[in-house]
Backbone as CSV, one residue per row, in Angstrom:
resi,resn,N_x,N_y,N_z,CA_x,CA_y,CA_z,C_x,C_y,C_z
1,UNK,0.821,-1.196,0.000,0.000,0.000,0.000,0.858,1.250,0.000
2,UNK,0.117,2.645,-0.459,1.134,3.465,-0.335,1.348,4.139,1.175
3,UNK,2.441,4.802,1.023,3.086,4.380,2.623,3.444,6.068,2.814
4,UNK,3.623,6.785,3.996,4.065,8.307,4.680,5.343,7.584,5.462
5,UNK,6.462,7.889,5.402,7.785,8.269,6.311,7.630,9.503,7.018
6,UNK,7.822,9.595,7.808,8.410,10.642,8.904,9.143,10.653,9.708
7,UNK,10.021,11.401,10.220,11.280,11.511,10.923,10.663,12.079,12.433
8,UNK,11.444,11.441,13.290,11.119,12.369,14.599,13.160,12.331,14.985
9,UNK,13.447,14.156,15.370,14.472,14.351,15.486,15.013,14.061,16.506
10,UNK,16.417,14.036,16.502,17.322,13.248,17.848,17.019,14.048,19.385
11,UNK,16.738,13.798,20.394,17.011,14.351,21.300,17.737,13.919,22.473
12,UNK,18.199,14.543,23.418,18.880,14.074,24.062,18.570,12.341,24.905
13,UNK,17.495,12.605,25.118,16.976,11.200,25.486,16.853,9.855,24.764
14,UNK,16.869,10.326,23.098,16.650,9.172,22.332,17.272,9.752,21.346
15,UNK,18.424,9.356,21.040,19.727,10.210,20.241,19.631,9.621,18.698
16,UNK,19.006,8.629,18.974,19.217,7.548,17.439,17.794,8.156,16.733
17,UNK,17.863,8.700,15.701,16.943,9.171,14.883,16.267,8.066,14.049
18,UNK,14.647,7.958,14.655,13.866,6.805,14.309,13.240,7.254,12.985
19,UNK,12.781,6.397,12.055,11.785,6.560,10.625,10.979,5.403,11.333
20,UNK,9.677,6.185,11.262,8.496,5.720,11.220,7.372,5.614,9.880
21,UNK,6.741,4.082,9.749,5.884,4.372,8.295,4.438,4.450,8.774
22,UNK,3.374,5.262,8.038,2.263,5.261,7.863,1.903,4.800,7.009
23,UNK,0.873,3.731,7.100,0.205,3.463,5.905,-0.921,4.578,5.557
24,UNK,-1.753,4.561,4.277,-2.749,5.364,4.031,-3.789,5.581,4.561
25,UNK,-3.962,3.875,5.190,-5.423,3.609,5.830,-5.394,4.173,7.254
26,UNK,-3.944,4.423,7.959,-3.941,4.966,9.257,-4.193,6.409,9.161
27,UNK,-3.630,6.913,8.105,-3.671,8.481,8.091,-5.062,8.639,7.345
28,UNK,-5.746,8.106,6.531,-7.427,8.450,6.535,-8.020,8.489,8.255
29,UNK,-7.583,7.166,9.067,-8.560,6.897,9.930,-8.560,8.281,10.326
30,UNK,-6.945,8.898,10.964,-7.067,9.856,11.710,-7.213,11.031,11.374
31,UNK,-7.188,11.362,9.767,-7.782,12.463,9.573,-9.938,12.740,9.804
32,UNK,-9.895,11.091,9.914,-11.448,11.298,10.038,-11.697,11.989,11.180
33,UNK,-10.774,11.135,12.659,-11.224,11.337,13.801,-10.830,13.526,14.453
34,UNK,-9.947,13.548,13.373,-9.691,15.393,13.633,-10.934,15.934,12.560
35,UNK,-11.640,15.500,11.736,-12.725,16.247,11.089,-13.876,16.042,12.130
36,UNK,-14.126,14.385,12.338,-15.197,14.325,13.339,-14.811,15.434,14.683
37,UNK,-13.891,15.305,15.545,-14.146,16.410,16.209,-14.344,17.820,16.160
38,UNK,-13.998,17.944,15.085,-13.954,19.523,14.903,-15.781,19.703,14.104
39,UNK,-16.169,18.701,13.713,-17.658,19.054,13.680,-18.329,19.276,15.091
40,UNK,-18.303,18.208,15.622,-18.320,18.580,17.545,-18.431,19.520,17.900
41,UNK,-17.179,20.324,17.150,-17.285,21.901,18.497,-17.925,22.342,17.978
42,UNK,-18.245,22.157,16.179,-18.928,23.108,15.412,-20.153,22.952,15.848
43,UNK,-20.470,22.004,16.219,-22.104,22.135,16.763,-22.774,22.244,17.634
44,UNK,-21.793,22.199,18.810,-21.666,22.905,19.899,-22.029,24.465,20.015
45,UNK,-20.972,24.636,18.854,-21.045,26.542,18.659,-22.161,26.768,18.625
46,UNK,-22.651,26.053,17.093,-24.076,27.121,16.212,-25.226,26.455,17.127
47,UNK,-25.880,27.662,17.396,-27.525,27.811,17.430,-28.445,27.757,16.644
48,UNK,-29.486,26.713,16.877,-30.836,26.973,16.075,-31.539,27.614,16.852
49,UNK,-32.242,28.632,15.948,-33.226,29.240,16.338,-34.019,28.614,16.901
50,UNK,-35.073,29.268,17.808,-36.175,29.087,18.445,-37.472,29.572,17.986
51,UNK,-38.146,28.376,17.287,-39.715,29.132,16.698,-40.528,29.319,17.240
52,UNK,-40.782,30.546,17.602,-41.782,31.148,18.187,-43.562,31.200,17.684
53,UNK,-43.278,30.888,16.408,-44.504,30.465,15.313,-45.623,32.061,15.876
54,UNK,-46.549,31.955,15.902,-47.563,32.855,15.979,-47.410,33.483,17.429
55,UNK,-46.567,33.326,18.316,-46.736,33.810,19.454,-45.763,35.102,19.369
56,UNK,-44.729,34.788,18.424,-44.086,35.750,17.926,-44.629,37.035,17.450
57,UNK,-45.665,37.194,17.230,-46.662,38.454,16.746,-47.054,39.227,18.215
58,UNK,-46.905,38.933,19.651,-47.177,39.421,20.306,-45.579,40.235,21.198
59,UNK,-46.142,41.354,21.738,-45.280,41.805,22.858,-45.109,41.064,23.985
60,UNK,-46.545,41.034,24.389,-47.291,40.039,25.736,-48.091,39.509,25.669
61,UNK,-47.427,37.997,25.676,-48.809,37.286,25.862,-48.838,36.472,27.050
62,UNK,-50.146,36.359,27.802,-50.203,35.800,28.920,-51.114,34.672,29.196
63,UNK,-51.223,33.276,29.765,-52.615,32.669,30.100,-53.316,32.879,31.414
64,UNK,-53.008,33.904,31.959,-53.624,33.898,33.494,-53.756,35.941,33.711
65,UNK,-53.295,36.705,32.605,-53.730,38.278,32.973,-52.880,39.013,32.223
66,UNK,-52.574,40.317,32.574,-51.755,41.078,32.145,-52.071,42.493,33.249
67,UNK,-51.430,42.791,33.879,-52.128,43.968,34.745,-51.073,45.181,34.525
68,UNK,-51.223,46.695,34.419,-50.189,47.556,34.875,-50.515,48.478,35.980
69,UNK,-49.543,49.097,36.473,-49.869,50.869,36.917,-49.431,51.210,35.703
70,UNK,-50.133,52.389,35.652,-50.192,53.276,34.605,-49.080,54.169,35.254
71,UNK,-47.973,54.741,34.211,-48.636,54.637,32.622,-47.756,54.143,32.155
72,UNK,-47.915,53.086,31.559,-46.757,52.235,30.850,-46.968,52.400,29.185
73,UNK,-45.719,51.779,28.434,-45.833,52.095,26.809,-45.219,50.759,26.236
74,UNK,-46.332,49.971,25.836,-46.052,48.815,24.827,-45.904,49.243,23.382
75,UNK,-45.007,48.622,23.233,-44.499,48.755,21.720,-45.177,47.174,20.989
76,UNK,-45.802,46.667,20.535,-46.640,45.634,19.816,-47.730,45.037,20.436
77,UNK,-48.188,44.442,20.194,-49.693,43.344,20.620,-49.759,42.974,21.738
78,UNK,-50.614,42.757,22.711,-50.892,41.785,23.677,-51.900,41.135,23.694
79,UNK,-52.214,40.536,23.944,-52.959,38.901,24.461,-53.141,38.115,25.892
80,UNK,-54.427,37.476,25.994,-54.705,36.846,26.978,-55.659,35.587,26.841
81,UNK,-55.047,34.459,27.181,-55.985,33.377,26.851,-55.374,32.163,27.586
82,UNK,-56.451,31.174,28.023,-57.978,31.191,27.775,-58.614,31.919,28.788
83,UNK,-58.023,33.055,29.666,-59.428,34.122,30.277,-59.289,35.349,29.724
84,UNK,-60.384,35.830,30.164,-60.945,36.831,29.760,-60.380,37.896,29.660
85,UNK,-61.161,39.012,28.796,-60.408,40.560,28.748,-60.556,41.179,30.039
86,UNK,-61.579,40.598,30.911,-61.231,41.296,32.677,-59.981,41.142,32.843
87,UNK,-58.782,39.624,32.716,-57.489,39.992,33.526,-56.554,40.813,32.614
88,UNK,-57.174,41.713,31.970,-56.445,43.162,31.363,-57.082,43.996,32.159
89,UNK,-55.702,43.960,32.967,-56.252,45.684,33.918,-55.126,46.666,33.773
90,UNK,-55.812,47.778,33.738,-54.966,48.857,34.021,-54.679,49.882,32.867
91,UNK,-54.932,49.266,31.869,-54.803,49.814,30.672,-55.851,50.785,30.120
92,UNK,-57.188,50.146,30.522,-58.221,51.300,30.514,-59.260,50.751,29.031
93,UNK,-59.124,49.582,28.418,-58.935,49.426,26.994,-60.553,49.699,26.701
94,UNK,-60.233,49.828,25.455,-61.553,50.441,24.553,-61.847,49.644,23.677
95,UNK,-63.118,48.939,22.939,-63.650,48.694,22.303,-64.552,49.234,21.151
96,UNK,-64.993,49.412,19.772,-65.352,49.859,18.935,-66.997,48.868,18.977
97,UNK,-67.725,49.421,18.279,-68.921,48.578,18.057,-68.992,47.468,16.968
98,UNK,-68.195,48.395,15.651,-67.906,47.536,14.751,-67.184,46.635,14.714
99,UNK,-65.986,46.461,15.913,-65.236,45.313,15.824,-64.774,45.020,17.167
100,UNK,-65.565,43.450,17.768,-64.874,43.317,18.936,-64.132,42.137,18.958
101,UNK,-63.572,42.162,17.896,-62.257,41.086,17.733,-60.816,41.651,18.468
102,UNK,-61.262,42.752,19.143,-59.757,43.307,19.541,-60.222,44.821,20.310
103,UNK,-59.281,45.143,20.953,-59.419,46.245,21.761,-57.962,47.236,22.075
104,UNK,-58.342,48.804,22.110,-56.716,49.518,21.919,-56.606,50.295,23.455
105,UNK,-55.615,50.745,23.589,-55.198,51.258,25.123,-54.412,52.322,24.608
106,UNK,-54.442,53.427,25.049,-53.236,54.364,24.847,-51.764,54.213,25.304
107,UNK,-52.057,52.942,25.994,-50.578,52.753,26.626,-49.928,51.391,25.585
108,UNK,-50.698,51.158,24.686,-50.508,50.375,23.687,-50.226,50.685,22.004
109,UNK,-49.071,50.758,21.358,-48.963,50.795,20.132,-49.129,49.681,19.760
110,UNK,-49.953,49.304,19.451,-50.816,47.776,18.625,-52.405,47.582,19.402
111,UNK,-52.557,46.417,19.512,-53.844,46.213,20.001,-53.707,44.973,21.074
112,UNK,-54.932,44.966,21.987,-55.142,44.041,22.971,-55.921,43.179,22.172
113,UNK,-55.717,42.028,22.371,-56.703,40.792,22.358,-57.168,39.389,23.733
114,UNK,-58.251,39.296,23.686,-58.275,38.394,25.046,-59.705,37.353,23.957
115,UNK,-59.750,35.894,24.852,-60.301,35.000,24.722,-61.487,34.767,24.681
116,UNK,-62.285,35.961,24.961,-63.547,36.498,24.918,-63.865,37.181,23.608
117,UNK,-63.200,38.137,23.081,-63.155,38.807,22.082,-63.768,37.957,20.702
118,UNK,-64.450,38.776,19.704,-65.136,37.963,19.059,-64.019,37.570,17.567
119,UNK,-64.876,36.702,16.749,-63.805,35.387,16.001,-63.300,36.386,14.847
120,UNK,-62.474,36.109,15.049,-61.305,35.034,14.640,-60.618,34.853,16.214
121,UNK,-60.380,35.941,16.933,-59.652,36.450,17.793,-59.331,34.782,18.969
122,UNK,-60.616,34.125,19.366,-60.341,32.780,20.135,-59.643,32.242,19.655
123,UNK,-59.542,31.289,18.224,-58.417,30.543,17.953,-57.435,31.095,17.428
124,UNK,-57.555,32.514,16.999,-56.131,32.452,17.065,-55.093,32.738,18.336
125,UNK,-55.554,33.663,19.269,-55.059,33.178,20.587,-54.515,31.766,21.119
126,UNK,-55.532,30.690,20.627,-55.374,29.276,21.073,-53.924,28.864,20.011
127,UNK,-53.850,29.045,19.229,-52.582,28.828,18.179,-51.673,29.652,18.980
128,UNK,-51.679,30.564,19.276,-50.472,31.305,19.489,-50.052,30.569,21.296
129,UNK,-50.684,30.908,21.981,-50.499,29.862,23.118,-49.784,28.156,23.333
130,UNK,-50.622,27.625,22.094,-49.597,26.609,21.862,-48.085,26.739,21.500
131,UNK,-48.133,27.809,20.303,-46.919,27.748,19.923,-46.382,28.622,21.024
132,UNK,-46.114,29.760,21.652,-45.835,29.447,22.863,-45.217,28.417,23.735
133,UNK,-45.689,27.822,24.266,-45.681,26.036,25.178,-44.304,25.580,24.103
134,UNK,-44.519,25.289,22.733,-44.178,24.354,22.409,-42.417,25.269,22.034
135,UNK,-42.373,26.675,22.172,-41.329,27.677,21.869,-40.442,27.242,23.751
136,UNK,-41.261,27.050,24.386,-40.790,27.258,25.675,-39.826,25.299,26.205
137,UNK,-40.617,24.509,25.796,-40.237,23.134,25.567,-39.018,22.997,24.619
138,UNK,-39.043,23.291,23.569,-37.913,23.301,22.407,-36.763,23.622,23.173
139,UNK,-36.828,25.089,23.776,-35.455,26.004,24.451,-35.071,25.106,25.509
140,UNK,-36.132,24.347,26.286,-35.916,23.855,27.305,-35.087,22.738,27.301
141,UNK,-35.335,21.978,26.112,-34.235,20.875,25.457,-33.117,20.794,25.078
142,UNK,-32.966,21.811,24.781,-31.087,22.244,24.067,-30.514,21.832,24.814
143,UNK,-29.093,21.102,23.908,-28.087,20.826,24.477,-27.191,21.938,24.948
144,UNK,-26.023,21.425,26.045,-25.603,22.688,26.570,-24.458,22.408,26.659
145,UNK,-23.124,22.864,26.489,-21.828,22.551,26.063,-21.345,22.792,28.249
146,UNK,-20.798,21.649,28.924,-20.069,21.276,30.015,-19.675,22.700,30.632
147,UNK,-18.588,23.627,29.749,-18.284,24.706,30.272,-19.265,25.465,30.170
148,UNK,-20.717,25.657,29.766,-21.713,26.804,30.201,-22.817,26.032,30.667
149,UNK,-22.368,25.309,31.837,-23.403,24.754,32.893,-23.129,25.526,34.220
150,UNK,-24.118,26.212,35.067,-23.812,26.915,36.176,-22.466,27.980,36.127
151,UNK,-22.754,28.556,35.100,-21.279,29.969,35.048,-21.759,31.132,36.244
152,UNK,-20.406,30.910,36.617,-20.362,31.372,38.345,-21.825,31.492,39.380
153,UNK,-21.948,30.375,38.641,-23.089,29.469,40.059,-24.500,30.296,39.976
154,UNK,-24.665,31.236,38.842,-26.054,31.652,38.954,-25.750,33.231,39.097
155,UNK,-24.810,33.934,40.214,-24.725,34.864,40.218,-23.985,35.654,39.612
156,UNK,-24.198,36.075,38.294,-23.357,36.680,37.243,-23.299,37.664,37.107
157,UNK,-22.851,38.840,37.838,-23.011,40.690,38.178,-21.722,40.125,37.453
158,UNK,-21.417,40.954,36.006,-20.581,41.398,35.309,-19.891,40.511,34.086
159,UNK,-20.702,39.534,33.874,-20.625,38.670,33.390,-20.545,39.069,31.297
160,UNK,-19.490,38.589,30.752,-20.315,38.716,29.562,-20.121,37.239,28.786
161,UNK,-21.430,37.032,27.785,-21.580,35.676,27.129,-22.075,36.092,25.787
162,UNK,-20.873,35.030,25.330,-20.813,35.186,23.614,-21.714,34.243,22.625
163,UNK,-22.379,33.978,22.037,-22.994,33.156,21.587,-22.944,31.633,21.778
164,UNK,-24.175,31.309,22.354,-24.336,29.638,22.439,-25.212,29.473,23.547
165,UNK,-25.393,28.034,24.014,-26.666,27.602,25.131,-25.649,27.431,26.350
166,UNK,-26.802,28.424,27.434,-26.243,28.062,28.708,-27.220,27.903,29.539
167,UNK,-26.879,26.841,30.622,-28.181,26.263,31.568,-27.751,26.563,33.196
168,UNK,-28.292,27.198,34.027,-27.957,27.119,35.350,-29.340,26.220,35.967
169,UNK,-29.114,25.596,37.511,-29.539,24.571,37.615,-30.575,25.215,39.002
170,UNK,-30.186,26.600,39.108,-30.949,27.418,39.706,-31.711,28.202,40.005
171,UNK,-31.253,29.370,40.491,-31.778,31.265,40.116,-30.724,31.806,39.013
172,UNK,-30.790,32.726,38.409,-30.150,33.508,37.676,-29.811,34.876,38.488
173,UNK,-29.095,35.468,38.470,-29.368,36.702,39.560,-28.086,37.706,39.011
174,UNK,-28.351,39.147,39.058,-26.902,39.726,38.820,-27.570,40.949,39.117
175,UNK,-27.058,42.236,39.858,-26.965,43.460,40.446,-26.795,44.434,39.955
176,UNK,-26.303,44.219,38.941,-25.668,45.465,38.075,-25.402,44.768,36.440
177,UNK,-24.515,45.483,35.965,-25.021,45.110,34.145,-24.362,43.739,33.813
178,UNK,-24.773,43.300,32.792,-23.877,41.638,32.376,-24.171,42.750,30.882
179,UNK,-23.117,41.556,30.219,-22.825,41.720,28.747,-22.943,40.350,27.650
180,UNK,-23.893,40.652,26.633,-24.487,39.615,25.854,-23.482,40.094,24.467
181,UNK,-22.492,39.400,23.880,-21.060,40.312,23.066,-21.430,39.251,21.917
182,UNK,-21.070,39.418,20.385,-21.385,38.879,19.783,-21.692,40.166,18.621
183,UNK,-22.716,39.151,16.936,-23.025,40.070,15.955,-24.332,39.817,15.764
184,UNK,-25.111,40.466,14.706,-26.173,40.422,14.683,-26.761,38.769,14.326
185,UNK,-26.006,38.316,13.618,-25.963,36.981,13.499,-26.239,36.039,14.673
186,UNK,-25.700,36.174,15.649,-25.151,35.052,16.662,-26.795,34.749,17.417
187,UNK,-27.036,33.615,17.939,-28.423,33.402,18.830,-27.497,32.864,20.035
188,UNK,-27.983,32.965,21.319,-28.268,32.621,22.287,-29.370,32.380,23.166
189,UNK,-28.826,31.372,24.071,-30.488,31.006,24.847,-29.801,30.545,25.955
190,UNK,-30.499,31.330,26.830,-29.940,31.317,28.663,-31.718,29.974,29.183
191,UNK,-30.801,28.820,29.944,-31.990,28.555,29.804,-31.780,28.109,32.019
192,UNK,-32.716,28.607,32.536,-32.959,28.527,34.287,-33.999,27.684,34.417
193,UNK,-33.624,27.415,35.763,-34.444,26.082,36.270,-35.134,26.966,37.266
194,UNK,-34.404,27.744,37.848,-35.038,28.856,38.940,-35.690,29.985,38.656
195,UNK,-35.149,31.231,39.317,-36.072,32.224,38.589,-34.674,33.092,38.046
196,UNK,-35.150,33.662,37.337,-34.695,35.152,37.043,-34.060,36.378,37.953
197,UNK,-33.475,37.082,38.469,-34.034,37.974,39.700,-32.658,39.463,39.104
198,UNK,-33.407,40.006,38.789,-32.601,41.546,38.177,-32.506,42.524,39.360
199,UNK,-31.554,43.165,39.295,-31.393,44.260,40.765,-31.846,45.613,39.834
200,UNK,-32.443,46.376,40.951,-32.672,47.433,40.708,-31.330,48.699,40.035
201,UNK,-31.746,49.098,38.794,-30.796,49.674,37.559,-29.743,49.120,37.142
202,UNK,-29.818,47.600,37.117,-29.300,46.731,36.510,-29.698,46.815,34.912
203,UNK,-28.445,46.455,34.327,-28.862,46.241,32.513,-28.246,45.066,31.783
204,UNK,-29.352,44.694,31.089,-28.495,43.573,29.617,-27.799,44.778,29.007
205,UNK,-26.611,44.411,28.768,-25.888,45.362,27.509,-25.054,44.395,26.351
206,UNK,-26.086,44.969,25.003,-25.648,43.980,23.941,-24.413,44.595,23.495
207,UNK,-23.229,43.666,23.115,-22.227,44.709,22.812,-21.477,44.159,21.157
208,UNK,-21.048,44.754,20.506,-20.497,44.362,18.917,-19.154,43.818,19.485
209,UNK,-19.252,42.255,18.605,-17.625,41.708,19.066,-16.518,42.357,18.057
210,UNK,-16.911,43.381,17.034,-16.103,43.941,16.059,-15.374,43.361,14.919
211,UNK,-16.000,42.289,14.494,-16.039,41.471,13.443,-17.254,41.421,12.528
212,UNK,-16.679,42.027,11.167,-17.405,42.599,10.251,-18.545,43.693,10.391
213,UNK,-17.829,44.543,11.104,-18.629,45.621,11.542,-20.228,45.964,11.204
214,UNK,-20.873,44.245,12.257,-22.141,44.153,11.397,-23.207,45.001,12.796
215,UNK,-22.172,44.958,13.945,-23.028,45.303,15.162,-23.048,44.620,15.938
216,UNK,-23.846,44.676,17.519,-24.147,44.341,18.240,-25.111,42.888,18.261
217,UNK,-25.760,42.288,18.797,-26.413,41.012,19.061,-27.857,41.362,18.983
218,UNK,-29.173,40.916,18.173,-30.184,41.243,17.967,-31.064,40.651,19.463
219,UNK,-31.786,41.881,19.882,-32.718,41.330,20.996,-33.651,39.789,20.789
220,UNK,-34.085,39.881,19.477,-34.895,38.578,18.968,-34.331,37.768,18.544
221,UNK,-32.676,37.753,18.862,-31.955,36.527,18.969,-31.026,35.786,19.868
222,UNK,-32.075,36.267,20.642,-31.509,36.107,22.465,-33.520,35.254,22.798
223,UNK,-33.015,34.495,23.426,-33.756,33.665,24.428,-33.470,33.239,25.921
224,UNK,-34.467,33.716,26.570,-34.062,33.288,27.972,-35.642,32.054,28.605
225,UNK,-35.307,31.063,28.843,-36.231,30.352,29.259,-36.226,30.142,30.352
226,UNK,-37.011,30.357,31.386,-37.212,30.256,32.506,-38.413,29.308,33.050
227,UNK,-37.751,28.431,34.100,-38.654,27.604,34.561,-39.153,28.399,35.970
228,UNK,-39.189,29.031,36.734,-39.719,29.500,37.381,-40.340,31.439,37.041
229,UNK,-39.771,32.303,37.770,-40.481,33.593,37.793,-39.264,34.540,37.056
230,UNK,-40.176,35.649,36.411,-38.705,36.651,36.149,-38.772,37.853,36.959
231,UNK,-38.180,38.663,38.111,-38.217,39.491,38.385,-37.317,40.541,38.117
232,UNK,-37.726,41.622,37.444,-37.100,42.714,36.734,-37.156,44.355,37.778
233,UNK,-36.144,44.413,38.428,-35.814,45.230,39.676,-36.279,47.185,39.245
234,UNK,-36.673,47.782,39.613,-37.113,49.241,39.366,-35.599,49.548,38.730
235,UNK,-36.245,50.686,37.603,-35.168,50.882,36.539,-34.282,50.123,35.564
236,UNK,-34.696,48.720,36.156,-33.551,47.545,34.969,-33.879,47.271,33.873
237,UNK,-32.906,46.989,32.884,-33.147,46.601,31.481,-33.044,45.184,30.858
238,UNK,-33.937,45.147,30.424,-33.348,43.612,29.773,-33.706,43.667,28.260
239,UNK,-32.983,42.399,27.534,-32.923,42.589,26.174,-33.047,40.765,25.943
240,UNK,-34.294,40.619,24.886,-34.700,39.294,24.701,-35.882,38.597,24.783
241,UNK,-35.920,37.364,24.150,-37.085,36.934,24.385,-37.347,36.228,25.817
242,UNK,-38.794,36.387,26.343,-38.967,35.855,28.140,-39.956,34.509,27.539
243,UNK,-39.421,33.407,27.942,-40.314,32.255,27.653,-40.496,31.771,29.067
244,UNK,-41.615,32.238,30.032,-41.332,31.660,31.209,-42.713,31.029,31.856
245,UNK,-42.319,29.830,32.574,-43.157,29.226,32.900,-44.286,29.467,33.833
246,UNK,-43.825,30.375,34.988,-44.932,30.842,35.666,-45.280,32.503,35.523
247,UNK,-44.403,33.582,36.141,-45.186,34.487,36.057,-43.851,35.862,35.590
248,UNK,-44.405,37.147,35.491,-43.194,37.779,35.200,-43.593,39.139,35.837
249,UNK,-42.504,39.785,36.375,-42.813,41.535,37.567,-42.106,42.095,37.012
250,UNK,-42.257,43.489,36.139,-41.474,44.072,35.720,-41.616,45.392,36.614
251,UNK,-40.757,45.824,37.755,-41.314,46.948,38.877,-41.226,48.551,37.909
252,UNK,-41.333,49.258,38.990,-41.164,50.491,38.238,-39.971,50.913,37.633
253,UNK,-40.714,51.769,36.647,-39.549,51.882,35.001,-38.520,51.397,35.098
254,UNK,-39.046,50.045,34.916,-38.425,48.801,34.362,-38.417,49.032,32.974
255,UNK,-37.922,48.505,31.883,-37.852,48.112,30.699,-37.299,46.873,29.933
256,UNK,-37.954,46.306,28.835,-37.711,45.381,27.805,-37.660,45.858,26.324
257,UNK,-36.337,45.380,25.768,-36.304,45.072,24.338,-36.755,43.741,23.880
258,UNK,-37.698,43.371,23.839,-38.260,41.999,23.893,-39.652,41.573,23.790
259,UNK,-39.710,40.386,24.344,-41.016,39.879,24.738,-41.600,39.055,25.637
260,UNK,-42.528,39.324,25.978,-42.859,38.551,27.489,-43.882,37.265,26.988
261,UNK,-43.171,36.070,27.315,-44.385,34.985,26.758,-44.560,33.860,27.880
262,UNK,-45.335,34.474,29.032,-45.452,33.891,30.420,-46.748,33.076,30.187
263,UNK,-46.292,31.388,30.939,-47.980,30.924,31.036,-48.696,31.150,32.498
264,UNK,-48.136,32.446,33.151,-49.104,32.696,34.053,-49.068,34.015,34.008
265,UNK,-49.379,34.678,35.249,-49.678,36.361,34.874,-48.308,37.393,34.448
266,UNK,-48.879,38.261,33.953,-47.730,39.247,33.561,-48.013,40.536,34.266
267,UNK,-47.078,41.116,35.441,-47.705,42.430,36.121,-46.368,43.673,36.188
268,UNK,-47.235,44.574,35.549,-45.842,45.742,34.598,-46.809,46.767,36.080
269,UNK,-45.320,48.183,36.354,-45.614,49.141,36.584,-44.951,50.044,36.279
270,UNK,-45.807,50.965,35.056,-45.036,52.319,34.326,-43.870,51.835,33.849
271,UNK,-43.626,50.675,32.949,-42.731,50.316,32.520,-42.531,50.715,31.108
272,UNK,-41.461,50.134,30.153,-41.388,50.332,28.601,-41.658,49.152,28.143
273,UNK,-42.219,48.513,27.411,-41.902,47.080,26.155,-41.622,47.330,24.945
274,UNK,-40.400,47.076,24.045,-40.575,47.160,22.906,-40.598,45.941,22.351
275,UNK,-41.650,45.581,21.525,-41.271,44.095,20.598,-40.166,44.375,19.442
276,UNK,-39.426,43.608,19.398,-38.301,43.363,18.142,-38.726,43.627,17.164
């Protein structure tokens, strides 16, 4: 067969200069086993997105309310299902005669919808809710690469993370700003078993890793899944999507670049939302 020589040079320990042969079939095997790993990390790296399917059309959507103090300012849609437009409080919302498929708030750029509201408005709520659930399950599954399991144990005041899945097995918690670094390209998904818990004028800060001067990290390509609560501290910022299982507090002027997609209540005071 055809054959590789190689030399390994004299050293003091083994002075007699050895020739070693490779056959072809050894140097295929092991070029396989350096491609196979290096797919490994590669897939480690890249992120798939997270389909949000129809739930994605909302700012907030909730299955158990949506309440504020006034005066807060949503930037896209909200929703409530399967109860009623009663657990929309605070908003003040208005209805038209000609159409009660939906309802507007001044503290709303888009429109309210709840499960009561007349058709189309029920199923499509019911679609978007699922997909929802099934946006929140998906994230919840990702694999998670060894070194971004529990990064510094949950409490990450100053933390910054570059694209990929990370899982803590707890609370999430940080005091002051963390840094989400990366390009517009890159997805991440923070995924907690605990809650959330933001300190008061704490911030996400997305930052450009300065490669191909495309920018910073897109809010709607950030996911945070949470198995318990998110609490968002007076004045803090966050940036991303909220897929969380029970409920979400955004205190006073609080703010989101994002979206809130809680299956229990959602309770804002005088806060900002912008949807992506």
């Amino acid at each position: 067969p055809f054959w590789l020589k190689f030399c390994i040079c004299p050293c003091p320990y083994f002075p007699t200069m050895r020739t070693h042969t490779i056959t072809m079939g050894v140097l295929n095997f092991l070029c396989l086993v350096v491609a196979t790993a290096a797919g490994s990390l590669r897939s480690l790296a890249e992120v798939a997105s997270v389909d949000l399917g129809t739930a994605g059309n909302f700012a907030i959507l909730s299955k158990a309310g949506i309440s504020t103090v006034p005066t807060s300012a949503i930037t896209g849609d909200i929703g409530v299902s399967p109860i009623a437009a009663e657990a929309i409080t605070g908003f003040s919302l208005i209805q038209t005669e000609t159409d009660r498929s939906k309802s507007t708030s001044v503290q709303v750029t888009g429109v309210a919808y709840a499960a009561d509201y007349a058709s189309p408005t029920p199923s499509t709520l019911t679609t978007a809710i699922g997909d929802m659930e099934r946006a929140y399950t998906d994230a919840a599954g990702r694999t998670v690469a060894a070194a971004n399991l529990n990064v510094m144990s949950g409490l990450i005041t100053g933390a910054t993370f570059t694209a990929g899945v990370y899982e803590w097995g707890g609370d999430i918690a940080f005091s002051s700003n963390i840094y989400i670094k990366g390009t517009p390209d890159d997805l991440f998904i923070f995924k907690c078993s605990g809650n959330v818990i933001v300190g008061s004028g704490a911030s996400v800060v997305l930052v450009a890793d300065g490669t191909g001067g495309g920018g910073a990290p897109l809010a709607s390509n950030i996911v945070w899944q949470v198995a318990g609560h998110v609490d968002a501290g007076t004045t803090s910022h966050l940036e991303g999507i909220f897929l969380i299982k029970t409920f979400a507090a955004f205190k006073t002027g609080s703010s989101l670049n994002g979206r809130i997609l809680a299956q229990t209540a959602v309770t804002l005071d005088s806060v900002t939302i912008v949807a992506p």
